[in-house]
N, C-alpha and C positions, 0 to 999 in steps of 0.2 A: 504493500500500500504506500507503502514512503518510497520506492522507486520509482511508482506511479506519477504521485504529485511532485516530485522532483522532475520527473520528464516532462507534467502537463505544464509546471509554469515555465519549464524553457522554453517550452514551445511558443506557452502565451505572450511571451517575452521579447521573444524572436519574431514573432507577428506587430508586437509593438512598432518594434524598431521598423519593421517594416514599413507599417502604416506609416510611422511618421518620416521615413526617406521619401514614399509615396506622395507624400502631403506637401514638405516642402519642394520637390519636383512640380507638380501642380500649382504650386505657388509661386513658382515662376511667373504666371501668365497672370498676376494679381497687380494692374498699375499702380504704380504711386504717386499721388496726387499731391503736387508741391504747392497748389495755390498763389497768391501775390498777384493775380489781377486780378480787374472788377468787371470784366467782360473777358468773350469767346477769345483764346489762343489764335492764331492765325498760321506762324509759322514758327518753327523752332533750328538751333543749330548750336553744332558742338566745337569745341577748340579743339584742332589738329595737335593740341600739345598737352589732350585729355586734362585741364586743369578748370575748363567752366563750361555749361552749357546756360543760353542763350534762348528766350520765348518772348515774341512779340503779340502784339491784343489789339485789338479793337478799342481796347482804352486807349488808345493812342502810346504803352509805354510800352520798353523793354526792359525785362527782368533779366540779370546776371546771377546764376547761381557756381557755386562751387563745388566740382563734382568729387565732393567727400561723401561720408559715410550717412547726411544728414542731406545733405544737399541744400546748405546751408544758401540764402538770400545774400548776396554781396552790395547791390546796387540795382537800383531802378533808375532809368534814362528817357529825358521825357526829350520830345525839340518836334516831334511830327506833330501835325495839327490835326491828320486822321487817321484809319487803321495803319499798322505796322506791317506789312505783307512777305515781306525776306528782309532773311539773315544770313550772312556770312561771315567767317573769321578769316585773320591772315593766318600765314600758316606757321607764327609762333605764336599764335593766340592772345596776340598784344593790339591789335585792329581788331573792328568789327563792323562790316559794315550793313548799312540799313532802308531797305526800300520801303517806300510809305503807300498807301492809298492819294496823299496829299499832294503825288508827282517828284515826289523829294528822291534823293540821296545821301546820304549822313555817313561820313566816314568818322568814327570816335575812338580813339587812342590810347590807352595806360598810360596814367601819368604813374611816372616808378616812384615817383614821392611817396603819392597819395595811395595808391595801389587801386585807385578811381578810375573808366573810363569816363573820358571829357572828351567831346564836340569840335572834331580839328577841322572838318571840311562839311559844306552843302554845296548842292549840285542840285540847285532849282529850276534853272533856264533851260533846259534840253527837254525833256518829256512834257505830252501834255493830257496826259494821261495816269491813271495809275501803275504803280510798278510792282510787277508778280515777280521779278527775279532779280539778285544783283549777287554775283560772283568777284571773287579779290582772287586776279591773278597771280600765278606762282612765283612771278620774280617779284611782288611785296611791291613793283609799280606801276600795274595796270588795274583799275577796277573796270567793270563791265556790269549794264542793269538790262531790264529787256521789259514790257509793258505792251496795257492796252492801248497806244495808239500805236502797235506796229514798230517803235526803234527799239533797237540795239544799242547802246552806249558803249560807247571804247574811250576811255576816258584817263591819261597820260597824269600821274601823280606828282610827276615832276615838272614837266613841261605846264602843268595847269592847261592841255588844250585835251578837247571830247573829238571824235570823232563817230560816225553817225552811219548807223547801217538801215536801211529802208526794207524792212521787212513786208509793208505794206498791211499784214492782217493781221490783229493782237495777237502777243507773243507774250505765251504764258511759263515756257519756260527757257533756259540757255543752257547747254554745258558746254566745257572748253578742253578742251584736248592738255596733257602736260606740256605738248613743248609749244601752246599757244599756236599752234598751226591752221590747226581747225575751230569754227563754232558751230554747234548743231544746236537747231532752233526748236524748240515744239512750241507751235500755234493753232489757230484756231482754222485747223486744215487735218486731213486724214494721213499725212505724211510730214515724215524729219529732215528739214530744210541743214544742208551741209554748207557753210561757209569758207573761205581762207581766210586768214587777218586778215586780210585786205578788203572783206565786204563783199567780192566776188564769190556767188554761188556755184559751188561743184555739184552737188546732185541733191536727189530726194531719194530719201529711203519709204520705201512702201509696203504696207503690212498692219496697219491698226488701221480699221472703218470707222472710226468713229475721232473727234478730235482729242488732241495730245496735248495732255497737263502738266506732264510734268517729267526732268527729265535730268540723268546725273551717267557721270564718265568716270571708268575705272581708272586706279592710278598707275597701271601696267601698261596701259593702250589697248588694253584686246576689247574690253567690253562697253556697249554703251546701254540705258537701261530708260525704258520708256513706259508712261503709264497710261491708261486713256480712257476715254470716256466708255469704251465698248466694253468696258471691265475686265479687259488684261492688262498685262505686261509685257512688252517686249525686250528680250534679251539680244542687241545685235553683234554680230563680229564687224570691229570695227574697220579690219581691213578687206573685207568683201566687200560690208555694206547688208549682207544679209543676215535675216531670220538668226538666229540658232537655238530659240527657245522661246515659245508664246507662253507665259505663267497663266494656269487658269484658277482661280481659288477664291476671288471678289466675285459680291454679289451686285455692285455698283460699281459708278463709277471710280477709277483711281485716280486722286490728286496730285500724290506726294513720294515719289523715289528716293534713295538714297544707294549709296553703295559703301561697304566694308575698305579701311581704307590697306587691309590685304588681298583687296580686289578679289576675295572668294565667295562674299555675299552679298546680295542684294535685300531689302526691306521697300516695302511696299503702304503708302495708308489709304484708306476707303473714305466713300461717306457712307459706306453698309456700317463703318463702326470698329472692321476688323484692321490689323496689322500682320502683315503675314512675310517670313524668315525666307528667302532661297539661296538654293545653293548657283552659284553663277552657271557654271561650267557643265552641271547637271540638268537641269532647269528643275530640283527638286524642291517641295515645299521642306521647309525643317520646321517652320514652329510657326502657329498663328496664337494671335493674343487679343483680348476682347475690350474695347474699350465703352463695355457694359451697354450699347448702341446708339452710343455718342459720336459725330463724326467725327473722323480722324482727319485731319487738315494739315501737318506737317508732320514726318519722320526724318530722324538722324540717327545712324550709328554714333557711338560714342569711340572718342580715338583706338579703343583696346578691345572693342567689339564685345567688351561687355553688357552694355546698356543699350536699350533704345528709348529715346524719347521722342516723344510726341507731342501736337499741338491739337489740342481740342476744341471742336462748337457741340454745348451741350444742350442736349432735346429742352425742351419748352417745360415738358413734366419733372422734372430732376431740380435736384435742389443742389446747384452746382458747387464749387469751390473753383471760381475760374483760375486758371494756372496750367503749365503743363504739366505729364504725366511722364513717368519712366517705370519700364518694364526691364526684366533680365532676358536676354541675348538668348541667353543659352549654347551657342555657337563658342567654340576655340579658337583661340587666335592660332592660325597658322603661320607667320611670319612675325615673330617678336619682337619690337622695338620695329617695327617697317620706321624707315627715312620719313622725317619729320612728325612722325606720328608715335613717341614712343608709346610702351605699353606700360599697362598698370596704373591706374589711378593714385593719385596722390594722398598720402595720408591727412586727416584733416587738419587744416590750418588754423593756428588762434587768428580771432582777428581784432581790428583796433573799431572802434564809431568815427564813421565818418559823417561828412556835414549834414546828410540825410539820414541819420541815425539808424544806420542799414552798418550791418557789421560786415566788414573789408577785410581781407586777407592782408597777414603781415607782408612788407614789399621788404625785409630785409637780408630775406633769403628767395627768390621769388619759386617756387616748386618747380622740378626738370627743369632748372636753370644749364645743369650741367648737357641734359639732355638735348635743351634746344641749341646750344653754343657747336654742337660737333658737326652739324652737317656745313654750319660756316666755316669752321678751322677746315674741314677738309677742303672745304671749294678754294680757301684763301690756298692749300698750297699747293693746289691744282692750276691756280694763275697763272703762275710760267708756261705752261701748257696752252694754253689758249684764254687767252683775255681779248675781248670785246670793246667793253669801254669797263670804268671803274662806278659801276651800281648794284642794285639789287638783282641783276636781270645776267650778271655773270654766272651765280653759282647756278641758275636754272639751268642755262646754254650747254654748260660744261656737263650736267649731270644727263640732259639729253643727248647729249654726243655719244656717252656714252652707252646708255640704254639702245638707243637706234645705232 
């Protein structure tokens, strides 16, 4: 009898344990609702240097948070007059830039004092229209936005001069090639308009019936990632031009792509509500996530493909906590530390009150400091080698050279 009940509560025990590996597995797919605005999310974006993510609103502001263990509020940024529509980082996460419904462009800055972004540049006179997209090219001195009246902005950070691509039909979203070679456009058209710098159109890719919301470029070259109103995805090779994978998994339209920045997955958001994991290269689903049948309006991998975050507009009946929301990954990084993007999240930071009584990460160490410093030491002594001229747009050149 005591061999008995010594077997039955291993068992029972064993089953425990069970259950609860079970439970927190499932609890992956449980968002977490970070709150801090007072209307619907719009768009969301994370730092290439995994140390903050970034949710713009309808309230007109954008929230900074700190991607520690709390997801700690650092700063709220006001300067649009209406919705916030994209977000971008540069890719040391020290820029951020910001398209408005208002026609704006807002490029804001870390000041290393304060450990504050502040308000370096607007770029009001070019669109006349709202802006669904704005992208901070890789050499850190070109930004790029794209909108409903149809332009393209190329817009020279140093030079202070925009240049202007006539798209002609609202353009909902951009991506940009790494060695800036190409722009592919998705508007409000059944095909992805192929660009060079230069504003000269190369082709159309064709393959979504229905028009194209939104759209993001692996950081390898091979893949580019489309989502559309006809409720897939498309997965293109980027040197064909064709197909290699239509995702089928939404039950609406898709808004919102992003891609893994070891260029192995793709993420997806709805306004069905859901978020759904692929694998690139497979066109396999790996995880979908429920954002309770609230729509989903922006996704981001987070730099180590840990996290996703998202931007939500929540139903009429729900009793919201406006804010973005973050789920887990569940995916592994297969490429540790990838160039500019190192991995692993930062431990959490103390922080000091700043003028907005929003608490600031200390600047006296500033997090992957060391991390973000190596891909410059390496380009600087790579100069001998091939220099250009002496900017920001050296170490991109060099690092294309050698990839191509």
């Amino acid at each position: 009898m005591h061999s008995f009940t010594k077997h039955t509560a291993l068992t029972v025990l064993s089953f425990l344990i069970s259950l609860t590996v079970f439970a927190q597995q499932e609890g992956d797919t449980t968002p977490v609702y970070l709150g801090n605005h007072s209307d619907d999310v719009e768009c969301v974006a994370a730092s290439p240097d995994n140390t903050y993510y970034a949710s713009g609103s309808w309230d007109k502001k954008i929230s900074i948070f700190l991607n520690d263990s709390t997801f700690t509020l650092i700063q709220q940024l006001e300067g649009h007059r209406a919705a916030v529509s994209s977000l971008a980082f540069s890719r040391d996460g020290k820029k951020l830039l910001s398209g408005g419904r208002d026609y704006k462009v807002i490029l804001w800055t870390m000041n290393e004092t304060t450990g504050l972004f502040e308000k370096t540049l607007e770029v009001s006179n070019v669109h006349t229209a709202g802006i669904n997209k704005v992208l901070y090219g890789p050499g850190m001195r070109t930004i790029y936005s794209a909108g409903d009246d149809g332009r393209i902005m190329i817009y020279d950070l140093v030079k202070k001069t925009s240049k202007i691509i006539e798209n002609k039909i609202p353009v909902r979203g951009i991506a940009l090639s790494t060695n800036k070679r190409f722009i592919f456009c998705a508007d409000e058209s059944t095909v992805v308009k192929q660009y060079d710098g230069l504003g000269n159109k190369i082709k159309d890719l064709e393959g979504h019936t229905d028009y194209v919301n939104a759209i993001a470029y692996s950081n390898d070259n091979k893949y580019l990632v489309t989502g559309s109103n006809d409720k897939t995805a498309i997965v293109w090779d980027v040197l064909t031009g064709k197909v290699k994978h239509v995702l089928k998994g939404h039950d609406w339209k898709i808004v919102s792509v992003d891609i893994s920045a070891d260029s192995k997955y793709a993420v997806t958001g709805s306004i069905d509500g859901k978020v759904i994991i692929w694998n690139l290269e497979t066109g396999e689903l790996i995880k979908k996530c429920d954002a309770n049948g609230d729509k989903v309006r922006g996704v981001a991998f987070s730099a180590d493909e840990k996290c996703i975050i998202g931007g939500i507009q929540f139903n009429a009946d729900n009793s919201p906590k406006y804010g973005p929301v973050v789920w887990t990954s569940g995916v592994k990084r297969v490429v540790p530390g990838y160039p500019g993007r190192p991995g692993g999240a930062p431990a959490p930071v103390k922080g000091a009150t700043g003028s907005n009584n929003t608490r600031v990460a200390a600047q006296q160490s500033p997090p992957n400091k060391s991390a973000q410093q190596k891909p410059q030491q390496k380009a600087t002594s790579d100069t001998n080698k091939k220099v250009i001229e002496k900017t920001d747009e050296v170490e991109v050149y060099i690092e294309d050279d050698k990839e191509h």
